[in-house]
C-alpha positions as CSV (number, residue, x, y, z in Angstrom):
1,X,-28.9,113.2,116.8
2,X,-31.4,111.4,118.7
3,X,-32.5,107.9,119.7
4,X,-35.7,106.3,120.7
5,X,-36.1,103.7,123.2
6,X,-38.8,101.5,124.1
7,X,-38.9,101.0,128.1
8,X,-41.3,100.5,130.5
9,X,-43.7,100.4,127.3
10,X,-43.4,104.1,127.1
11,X,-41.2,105.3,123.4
12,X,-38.3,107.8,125.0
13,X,-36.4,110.2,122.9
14,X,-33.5,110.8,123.9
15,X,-31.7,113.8,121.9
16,X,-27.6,112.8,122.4
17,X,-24.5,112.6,120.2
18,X,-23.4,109.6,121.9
19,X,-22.5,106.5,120.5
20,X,-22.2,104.9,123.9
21,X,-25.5,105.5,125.0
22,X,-26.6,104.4,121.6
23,X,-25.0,100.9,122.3
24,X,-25.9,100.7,125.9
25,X,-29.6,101.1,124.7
26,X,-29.3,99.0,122.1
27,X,-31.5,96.2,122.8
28,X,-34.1,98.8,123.4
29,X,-34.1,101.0,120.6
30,X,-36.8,101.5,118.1
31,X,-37.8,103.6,115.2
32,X,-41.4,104.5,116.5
33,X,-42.4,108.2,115.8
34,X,-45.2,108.1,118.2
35,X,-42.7,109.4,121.0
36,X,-43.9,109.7,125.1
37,X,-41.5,111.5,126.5
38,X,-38.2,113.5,125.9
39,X,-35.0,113.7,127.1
40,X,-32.2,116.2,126.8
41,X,-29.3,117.3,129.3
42,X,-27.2,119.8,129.7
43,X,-23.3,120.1,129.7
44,X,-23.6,121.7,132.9
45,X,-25.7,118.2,134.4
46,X,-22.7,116.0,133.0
47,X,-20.0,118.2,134.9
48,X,-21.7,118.5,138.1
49,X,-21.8,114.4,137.8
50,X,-18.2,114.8,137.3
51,X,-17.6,116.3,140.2
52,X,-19.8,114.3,142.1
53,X,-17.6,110.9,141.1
54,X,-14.3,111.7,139.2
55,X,-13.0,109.3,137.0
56,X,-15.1,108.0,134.3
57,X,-16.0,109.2,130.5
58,X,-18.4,112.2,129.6
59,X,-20.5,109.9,127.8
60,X,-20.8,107.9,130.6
61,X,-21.6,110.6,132.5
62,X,-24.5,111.9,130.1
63,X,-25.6,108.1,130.7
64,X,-26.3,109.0,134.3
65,X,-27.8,112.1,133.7
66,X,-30.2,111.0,130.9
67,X,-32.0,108.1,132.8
68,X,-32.4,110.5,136.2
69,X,-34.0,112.8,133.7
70,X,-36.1,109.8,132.6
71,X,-37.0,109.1,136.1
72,X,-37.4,112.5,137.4
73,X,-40.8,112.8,134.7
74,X,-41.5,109.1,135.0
75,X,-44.4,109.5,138.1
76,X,-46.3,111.6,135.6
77,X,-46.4,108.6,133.7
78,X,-47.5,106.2,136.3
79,X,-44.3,104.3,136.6
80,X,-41.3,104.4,139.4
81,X,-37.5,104.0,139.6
82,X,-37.3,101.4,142.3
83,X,-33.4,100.8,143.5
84,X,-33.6,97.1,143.5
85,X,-32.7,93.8,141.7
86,X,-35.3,92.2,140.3
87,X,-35.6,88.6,138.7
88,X,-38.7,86.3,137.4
89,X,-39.3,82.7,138.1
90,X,-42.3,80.9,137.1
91,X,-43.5,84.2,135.5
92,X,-43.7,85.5,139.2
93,X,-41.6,88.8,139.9
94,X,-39.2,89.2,142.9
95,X,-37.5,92.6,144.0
96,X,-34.4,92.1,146.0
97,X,-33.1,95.9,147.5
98,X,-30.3,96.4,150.0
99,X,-27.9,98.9,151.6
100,X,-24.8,98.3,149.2
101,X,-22.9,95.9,149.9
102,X,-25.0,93.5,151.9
103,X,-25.6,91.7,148.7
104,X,-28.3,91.7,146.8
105,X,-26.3,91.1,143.3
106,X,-25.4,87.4,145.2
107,X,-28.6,86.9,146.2
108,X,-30.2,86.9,143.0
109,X,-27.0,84.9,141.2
110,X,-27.9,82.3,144.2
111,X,-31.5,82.1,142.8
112,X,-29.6,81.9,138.9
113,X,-27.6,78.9,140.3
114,X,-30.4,77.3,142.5
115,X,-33.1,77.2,139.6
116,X,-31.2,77.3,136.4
117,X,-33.5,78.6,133.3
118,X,-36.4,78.9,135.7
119,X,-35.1,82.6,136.4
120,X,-34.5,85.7,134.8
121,X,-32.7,89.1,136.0
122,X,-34.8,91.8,134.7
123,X,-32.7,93.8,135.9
124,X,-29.8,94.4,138.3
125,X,-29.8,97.7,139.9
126,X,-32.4,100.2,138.2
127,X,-35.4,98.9,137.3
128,X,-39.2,100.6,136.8
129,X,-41.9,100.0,138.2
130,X,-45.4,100.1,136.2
131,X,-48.3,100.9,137.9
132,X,-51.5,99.6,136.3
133,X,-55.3,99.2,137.5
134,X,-53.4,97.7,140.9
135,X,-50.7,95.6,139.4
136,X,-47.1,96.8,139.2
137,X,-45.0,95.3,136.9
138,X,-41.0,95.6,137.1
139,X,-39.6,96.7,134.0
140,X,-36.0,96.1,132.7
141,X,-33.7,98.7,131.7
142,X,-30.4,99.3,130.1
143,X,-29.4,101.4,133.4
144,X,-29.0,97.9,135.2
145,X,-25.5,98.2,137.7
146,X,-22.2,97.3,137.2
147,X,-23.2,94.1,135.9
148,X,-25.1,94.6,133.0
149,X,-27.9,92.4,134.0
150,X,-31.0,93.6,132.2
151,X,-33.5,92.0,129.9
152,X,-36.1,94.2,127.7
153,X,-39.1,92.5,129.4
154,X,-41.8,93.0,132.1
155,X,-43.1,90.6,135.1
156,X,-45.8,91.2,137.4
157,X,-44.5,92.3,140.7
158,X,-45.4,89.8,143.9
159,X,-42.8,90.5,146.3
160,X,-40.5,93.1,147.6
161,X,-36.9,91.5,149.9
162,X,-34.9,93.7,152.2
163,X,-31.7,91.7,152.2
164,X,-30.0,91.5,155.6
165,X,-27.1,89.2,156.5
166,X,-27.7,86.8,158.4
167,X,-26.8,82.8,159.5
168,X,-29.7,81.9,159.3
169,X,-31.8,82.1,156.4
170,X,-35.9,83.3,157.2
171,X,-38.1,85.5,156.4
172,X,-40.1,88.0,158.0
173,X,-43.6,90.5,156.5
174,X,-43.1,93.8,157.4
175,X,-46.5,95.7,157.7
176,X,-47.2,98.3,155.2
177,X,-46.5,101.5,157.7
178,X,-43.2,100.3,158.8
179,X,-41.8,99.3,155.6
180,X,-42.6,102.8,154.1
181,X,-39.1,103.8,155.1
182,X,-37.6,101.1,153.7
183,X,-39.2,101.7,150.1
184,X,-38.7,105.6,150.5
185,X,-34.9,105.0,151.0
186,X,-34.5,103.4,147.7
187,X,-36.3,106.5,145.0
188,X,-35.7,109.5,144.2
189,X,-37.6,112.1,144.6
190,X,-38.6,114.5,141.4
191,X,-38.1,118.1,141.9
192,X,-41.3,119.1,140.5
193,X,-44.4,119.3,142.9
194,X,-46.3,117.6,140.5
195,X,-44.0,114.5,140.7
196,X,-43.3,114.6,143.5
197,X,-47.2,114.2,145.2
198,X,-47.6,111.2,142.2
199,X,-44.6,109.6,143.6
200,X,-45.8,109.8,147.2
201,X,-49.1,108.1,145.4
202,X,-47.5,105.4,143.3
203,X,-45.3,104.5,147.3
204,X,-48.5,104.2,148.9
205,X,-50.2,102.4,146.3
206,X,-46.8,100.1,146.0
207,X,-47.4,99.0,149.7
208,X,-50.7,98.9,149.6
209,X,-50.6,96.2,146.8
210,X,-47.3,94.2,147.1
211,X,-45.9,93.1,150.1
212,X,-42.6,93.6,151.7
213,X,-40.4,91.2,153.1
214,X,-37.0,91.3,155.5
215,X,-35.0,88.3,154.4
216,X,-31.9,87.0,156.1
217,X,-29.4,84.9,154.5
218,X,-26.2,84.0,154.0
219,X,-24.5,83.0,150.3
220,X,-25.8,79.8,149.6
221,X,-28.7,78.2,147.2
222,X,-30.2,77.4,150.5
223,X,-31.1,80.7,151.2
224,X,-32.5,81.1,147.6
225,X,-34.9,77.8,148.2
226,X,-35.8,79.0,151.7
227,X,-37.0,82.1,149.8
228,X,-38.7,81.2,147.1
229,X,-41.0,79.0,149.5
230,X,-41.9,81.9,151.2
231,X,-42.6,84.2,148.2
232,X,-44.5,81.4,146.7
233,X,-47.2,82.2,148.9
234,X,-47.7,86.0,148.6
């Protein structure tokens, strides 16, 4: 059996016998034959996940391995998994990314609660990023966090937050050679060569064209407000 997703506006095969991935993709599903990519992994992937983090299903575990497959080819394709949380207001796109824990998740339900309709969560955890004639567009996905929170749409990419906890909510630009470290911490890197130089490539041009941000805050929707007047600007 296999499945076809539309994501990132790429149509991905994916050759599984699982119902569960079948549902989790569900709102991105589509019977397209003109297929970009494809995806199949092995039993041996799913039980070295297993071992990695005991405890869950082996279709859940296929999950995992099927969308780092996805993002292992996805440089070749001009796109980028970005670990991040990304939302859009006003048809503006903000990427939220933290150590876990700090709170990124509350950060972006404080924007939910500040602005109401005004904002969407493309995605919670795992989104792409498209790279296209010097725009970058985040792209939802169903591989979204603990959560859920994923849409199957696209906004153009204006701001990128480093969360850090804080009393005081500000925010500060990072120049682009210092915050290369930050963005490097949250991809992985492909295996092949080829990959991996686009994926240095895509980084560069990602700081070269959107820029980065450390934000303090605590849990409020005054940190949310204090923000989005920043962001506004950039």
């Amino acid at each position: 059996m296999s499945i076809v997703i539309r994501m990132s506006q790429l149509n991905i095969e994916i050759d599984t016998q699982s119902e569960y991935i079948k549902k989790k993709c569900s709102d991105y599903l589509t019977d397209s034959a003109d297929i970009d990519m494809s995806v199949k992994v092995t039993r041996e992937e799913i039980e070295h996940e297993k071992a990695l983090s005991p405890g869950y299903t082996d279709d859940y575990y296929e999950f995992v391995c099927v969308y780092r497959a996805i993002c292992m080819k996805m440089p070749l394709y001009d796109r980028l998994l970005v670990h991040s949380a990304v939302i859009d207001t006003d048809g503006r796109g903000y990427a939220f990314a933290a150590k876990s824990g700090v709170g990124k998740t509350t950060h972006i339900r404080m924007w939910k609660q500040a602005f109401g309709d005004s904002v969407s969560i493309i995605n919670g955890d795992k989104p792409i990023y498209r790279f296209e004639n010097g725009r970058i567009y985040a792209c939802g996905t169903p591989w979204c966090g603990k959560e859920g929170y994923n849409i199957n749409r696209e906004t153009e990419l204006k701001a990128i937050c480093f969360i850090n906890r804080g009393e005081e909510n500000k925010l500060q630009k990072i120049e682009p050679g210092k915050a290369s470290d930050l963005v490097f911490g949250q991809i992985i890197m492909p295996k092949s060569a080829d990959a991996a130089i686009k994926t240095l490539e895509l980084c560069s041009s990602l700081l070269k064209h959107v820029p980065v941000y450390n934000l303090w805050c605590d849990i409020s929707t005054d940190a949310a407000h204090t923000a989005k007047k920043v962001l506004e600007l950039a």
